[in-house]
N, C-alpha and C positions, 0 to 999 in steps of 0.2 A: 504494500500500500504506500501513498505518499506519506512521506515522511511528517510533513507538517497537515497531515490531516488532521480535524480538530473530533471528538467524541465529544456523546450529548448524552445529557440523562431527561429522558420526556417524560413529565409526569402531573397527572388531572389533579392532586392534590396538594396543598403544602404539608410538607415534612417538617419535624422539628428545628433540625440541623442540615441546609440542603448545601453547605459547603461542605460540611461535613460527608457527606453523600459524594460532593464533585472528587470528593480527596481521594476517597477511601474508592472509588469505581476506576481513579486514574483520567475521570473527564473535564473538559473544556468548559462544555456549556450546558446552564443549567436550562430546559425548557419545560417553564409550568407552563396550565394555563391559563389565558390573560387573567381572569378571576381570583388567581389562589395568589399572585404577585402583588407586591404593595410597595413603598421606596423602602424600607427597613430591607427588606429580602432583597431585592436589588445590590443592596449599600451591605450588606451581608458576602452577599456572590463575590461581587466586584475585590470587596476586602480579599478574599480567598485566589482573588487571581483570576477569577472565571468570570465568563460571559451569563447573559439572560436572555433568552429567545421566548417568546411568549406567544402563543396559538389559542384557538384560532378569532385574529382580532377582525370582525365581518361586521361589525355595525358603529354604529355611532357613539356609544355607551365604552366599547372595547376601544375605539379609539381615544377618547376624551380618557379614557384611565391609563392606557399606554402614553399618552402625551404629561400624565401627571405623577407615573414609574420609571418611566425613564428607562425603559428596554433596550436592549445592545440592539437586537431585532425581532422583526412581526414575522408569525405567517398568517396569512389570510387565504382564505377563498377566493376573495375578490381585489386581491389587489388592487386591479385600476383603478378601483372607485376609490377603497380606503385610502393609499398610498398617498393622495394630494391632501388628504385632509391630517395626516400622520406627520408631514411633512411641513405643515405650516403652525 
């Protein structure tokens, strides 16, 4: 594999400790869903060295809370739509 490939842990809920979790599994990035994320967990990740991907951000609600968490990145459904409104 590429060398600087990065590893993710996906997951619908929040966990106690999810640096904890990046540490101990050997991964990059943490991806909850947009819901289980808040800036503490973020500001948590980030401390630990790792990334935050948060899914799936498809409405209006999941963007106005990814713009107030501050995620490394989204995935969406719909990108095109969200992506200008994530962006501003």
């Amino acid at each position: 594999m590429e060398p600087s490939l990065q590893l993710g842990i996906l997951e619908g809920a929040r966990p106690m400790h999810p640096s904890k979790m990046l540490r101990e599994a050997g991964a990059d990035v943490y991806s909850p869903h947009w819901g289980a994320t808040d800036p503490q967990l973020v500001q948590e990740v980030h401390g630990a060295g790792g990334a935050v991907a948060v899914w799936p951000v498809d409405d209006d609600n999941a963007v106005a809370w990814c713009k107030y968490c501050k995620p490394d990145s989204v995935f969406s459904n719909r990108p095109k739509e969200v992506g200008p409104a994530l962006r501003n």
